[in-house]
ROSE-4610 file (N, C-alpha, C; in Angstrom, 1 decimal, always signed):
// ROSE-4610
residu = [X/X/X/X/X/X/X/X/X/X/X/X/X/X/X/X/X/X/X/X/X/X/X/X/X/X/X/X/X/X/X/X/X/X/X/X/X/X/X/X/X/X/X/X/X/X/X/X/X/X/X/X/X/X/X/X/X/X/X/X/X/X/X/X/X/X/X/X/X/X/X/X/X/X/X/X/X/X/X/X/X/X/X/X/X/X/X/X/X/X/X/X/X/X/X/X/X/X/X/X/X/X/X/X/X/X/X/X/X/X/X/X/X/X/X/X/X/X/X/X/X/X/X/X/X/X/X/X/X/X/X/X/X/X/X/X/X/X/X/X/X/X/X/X/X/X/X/X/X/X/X/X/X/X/X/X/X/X/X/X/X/X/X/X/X/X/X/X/X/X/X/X/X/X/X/X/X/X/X/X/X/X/X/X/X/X/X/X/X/X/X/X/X/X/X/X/X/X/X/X/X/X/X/X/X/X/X/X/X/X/X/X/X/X/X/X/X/X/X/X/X/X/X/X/X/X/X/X/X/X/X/X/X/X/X/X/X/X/X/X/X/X/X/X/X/X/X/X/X/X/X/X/X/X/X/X/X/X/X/X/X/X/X/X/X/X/X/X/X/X/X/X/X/X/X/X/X/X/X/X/X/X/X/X/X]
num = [1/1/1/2/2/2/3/3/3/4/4/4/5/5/5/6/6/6/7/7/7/8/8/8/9/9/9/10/10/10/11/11/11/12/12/12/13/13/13/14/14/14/15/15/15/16/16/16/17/17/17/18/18/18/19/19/19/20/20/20/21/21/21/22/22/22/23/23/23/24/24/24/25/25/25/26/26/26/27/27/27/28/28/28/29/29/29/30/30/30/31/31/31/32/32/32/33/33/33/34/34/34/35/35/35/36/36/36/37/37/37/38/38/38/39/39/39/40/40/40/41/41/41/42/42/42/43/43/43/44/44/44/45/45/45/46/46/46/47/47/47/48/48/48/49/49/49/50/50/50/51/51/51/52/52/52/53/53/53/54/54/54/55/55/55/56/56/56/57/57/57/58/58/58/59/59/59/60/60/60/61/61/61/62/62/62/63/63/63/64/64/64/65/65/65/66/66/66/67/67/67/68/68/68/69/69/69/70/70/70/71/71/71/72/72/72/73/73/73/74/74/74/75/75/75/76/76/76/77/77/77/78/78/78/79/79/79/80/80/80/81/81/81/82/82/82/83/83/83/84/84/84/85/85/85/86/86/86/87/87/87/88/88/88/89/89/89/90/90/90/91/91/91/92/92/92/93/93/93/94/94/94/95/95/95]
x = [+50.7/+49.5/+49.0/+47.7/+47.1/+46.3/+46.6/+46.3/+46.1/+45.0/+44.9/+45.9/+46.5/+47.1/+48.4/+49.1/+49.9/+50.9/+50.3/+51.1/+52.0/+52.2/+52.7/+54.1/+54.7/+56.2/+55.6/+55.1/+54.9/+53.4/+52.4/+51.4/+51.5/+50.4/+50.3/+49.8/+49.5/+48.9/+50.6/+51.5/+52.4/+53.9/+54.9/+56.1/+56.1/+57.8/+58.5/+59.3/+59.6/+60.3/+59.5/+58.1/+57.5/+56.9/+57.1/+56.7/+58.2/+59.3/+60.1/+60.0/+59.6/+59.7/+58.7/+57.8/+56.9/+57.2/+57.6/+58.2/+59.3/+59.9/+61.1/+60.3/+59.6/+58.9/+57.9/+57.4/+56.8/+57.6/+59.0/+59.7/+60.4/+60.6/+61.4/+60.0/+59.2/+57.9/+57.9/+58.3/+58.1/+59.5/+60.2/+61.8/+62.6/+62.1/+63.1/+64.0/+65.5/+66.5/+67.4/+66.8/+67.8/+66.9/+67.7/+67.7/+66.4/+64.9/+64.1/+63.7/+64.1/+64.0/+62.7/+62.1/+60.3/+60.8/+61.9/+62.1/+62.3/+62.8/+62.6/+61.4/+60.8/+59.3/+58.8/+58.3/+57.9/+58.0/+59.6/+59.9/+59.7/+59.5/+59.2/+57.5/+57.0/+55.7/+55.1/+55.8/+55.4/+56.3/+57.4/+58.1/+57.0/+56.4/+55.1/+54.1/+53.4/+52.4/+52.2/+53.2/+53.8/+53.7/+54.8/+54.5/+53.6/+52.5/+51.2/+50.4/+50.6/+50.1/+49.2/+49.5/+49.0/+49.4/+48.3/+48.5/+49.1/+50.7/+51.5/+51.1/+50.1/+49.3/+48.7/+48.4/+47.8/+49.0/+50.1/+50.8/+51.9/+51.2/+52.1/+51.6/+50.2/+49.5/+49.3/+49.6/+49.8/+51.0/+51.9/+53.5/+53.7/+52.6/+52.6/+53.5/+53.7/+55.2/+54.1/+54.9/+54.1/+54.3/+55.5/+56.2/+55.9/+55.6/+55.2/+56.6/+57.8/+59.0/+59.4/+59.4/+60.0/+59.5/+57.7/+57.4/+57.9/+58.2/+58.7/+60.1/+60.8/+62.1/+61.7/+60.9/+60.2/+60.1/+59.5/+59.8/+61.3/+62.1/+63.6/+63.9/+63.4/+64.1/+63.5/+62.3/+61.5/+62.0/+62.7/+63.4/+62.4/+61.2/+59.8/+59.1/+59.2/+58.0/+56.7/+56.6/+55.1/+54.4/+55.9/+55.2/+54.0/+54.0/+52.6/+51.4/+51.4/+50.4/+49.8/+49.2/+48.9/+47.3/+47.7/+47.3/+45.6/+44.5/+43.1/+43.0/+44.3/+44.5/+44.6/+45.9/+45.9/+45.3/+44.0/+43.0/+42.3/+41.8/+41.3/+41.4/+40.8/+40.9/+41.4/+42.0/+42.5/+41.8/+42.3/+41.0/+41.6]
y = [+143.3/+143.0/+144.4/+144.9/+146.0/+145.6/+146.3/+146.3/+147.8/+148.2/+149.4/+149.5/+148.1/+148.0/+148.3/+148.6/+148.7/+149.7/+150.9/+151.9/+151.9/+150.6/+150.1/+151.0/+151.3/+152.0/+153.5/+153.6/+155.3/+155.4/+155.9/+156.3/+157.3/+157.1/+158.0/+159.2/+159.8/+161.3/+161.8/+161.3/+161.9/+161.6/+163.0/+162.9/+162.1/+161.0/+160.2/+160.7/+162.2/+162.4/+163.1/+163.4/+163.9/+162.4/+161.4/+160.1/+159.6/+159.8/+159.6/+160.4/+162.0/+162.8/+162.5/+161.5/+161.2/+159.9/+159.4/+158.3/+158.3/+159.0/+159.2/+160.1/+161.0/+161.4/+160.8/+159.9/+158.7/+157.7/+157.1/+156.4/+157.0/+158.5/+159.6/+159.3/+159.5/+159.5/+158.5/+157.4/+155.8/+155.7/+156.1/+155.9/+155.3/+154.8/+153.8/+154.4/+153.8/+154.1/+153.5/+152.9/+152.1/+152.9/+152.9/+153.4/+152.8/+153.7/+152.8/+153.6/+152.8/+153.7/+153.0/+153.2/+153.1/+151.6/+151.3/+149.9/+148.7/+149.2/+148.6/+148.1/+149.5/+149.6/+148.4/+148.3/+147.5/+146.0/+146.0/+144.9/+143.6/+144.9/+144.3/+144.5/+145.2/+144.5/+143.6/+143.3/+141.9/+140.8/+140.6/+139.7/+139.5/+140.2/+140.3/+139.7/+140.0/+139.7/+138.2/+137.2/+136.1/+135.2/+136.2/+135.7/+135.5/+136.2/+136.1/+135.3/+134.5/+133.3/+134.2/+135.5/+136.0/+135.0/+134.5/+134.0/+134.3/+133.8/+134.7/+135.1/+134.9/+135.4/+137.0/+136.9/+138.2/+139.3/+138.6/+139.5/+139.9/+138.9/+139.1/+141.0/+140.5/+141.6/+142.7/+142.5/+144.1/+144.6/+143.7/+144.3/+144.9/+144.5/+144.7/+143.8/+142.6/+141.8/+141.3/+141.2/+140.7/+139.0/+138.5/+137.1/+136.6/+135.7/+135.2/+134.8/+134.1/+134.4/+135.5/+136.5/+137.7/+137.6/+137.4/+137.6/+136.5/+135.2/+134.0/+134.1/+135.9/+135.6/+136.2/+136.7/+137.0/+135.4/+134.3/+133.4/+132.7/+132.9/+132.6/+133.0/+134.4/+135.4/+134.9/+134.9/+133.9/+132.6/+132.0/+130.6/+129.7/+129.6/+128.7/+129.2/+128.1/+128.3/+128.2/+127.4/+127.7/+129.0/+129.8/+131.5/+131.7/+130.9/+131.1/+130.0/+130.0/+129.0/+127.8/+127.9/+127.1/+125.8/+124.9/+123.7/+123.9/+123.2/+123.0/+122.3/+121.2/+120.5/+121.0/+121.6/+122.3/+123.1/+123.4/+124.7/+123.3/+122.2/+121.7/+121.4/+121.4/+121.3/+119.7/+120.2/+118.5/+118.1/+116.2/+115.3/+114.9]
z = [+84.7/+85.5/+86.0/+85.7/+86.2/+87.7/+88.5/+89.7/+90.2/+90.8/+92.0/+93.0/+93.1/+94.6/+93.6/+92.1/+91.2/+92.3/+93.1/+93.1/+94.7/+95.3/+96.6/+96.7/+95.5/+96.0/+96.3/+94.6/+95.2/+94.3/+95.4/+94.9/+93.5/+92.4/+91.1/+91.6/+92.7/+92.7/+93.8/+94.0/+94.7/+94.0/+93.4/+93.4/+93.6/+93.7/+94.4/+95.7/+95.0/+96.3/+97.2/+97.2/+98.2/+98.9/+98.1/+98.6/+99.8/+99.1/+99.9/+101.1/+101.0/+102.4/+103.2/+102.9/+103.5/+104.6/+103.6/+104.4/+105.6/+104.8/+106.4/+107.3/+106.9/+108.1/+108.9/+108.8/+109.2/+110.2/+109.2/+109.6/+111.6/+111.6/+112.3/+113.7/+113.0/+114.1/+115.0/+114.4/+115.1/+115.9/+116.0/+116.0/+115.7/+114.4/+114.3/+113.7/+113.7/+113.6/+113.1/+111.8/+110.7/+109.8/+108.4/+107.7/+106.4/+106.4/+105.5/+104.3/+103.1/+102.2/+101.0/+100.3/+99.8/+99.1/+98.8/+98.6/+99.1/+100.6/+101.6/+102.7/+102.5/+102.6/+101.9/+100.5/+100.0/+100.0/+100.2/+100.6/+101.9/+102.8/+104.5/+104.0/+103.4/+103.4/+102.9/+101.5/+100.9/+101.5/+102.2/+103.2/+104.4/+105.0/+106.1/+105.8/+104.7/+103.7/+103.7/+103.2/+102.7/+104.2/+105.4/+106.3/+107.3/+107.0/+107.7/+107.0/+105.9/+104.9/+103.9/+103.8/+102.4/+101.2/+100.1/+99.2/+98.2/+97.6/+96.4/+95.7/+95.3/+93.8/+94.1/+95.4/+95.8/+95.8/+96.4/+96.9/+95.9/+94.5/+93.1/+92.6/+92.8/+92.2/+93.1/+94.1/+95.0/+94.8/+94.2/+94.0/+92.7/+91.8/+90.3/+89.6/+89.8/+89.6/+88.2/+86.8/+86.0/+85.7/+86.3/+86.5/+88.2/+88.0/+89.6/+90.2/+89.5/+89.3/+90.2/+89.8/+90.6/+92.0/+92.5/+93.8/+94.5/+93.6/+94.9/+95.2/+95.1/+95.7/+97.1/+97.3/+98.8/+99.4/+98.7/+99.5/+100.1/+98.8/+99.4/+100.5/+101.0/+101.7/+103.2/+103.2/+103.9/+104.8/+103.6/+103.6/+104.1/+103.4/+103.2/+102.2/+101.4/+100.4/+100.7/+101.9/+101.7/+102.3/+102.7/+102.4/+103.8/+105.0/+105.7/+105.8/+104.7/+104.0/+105.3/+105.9/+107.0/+106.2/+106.3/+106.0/+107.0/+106.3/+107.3/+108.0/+107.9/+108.9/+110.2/+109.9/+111.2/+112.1/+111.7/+112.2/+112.8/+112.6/+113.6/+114.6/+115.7/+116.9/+117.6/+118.5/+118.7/+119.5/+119.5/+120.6/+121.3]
């Protein structure tokens, strides 16, 4: 699957490892202080993604996943398939 959003680990105009030194210096900024590495990265963003009811298909092709298979183990991880997914039901207002 060809996507723009294809380059989510490491952008096409940057090394990896200047992608990686990017990242930890980013990460250092914020303070956090577990250990995050550009796979992990990726991972908590498409886990986020899913959980903010991003549609899997979207978040297939921002990952570059060419099997939809591979993106729905973000939903395991999740532990809901429906990934977010909030029903129109629910948006209406009650009486």
């Amino acid at each position: 699957m060809r996507s723009s959003h294809r380059w989510l680990c490491v952008p096409p105009h940057l090394h990896h490892s200047s992608y990686s030194r990017r990242l930890r210096q980013a990460v250092l900024a914020t303070g956090i202080t577990k250990r995050v590495t550009a796979h992990t990265f990726r991972h908590a963003f498409a886990t986020e993604l899913l959980r903010s009811g991003s549609d899997i298909r979207t978040v297939q092709e921002i990952l570059g996943h060419s099997d939809i298979r591979t993106t729905e183990i973000y939903t395991h991880v999740i532990g809901d398939r429906r990934a977010g997914t909030v029903s129109p039901f629910d948006r209406l207002p009650s009486s």
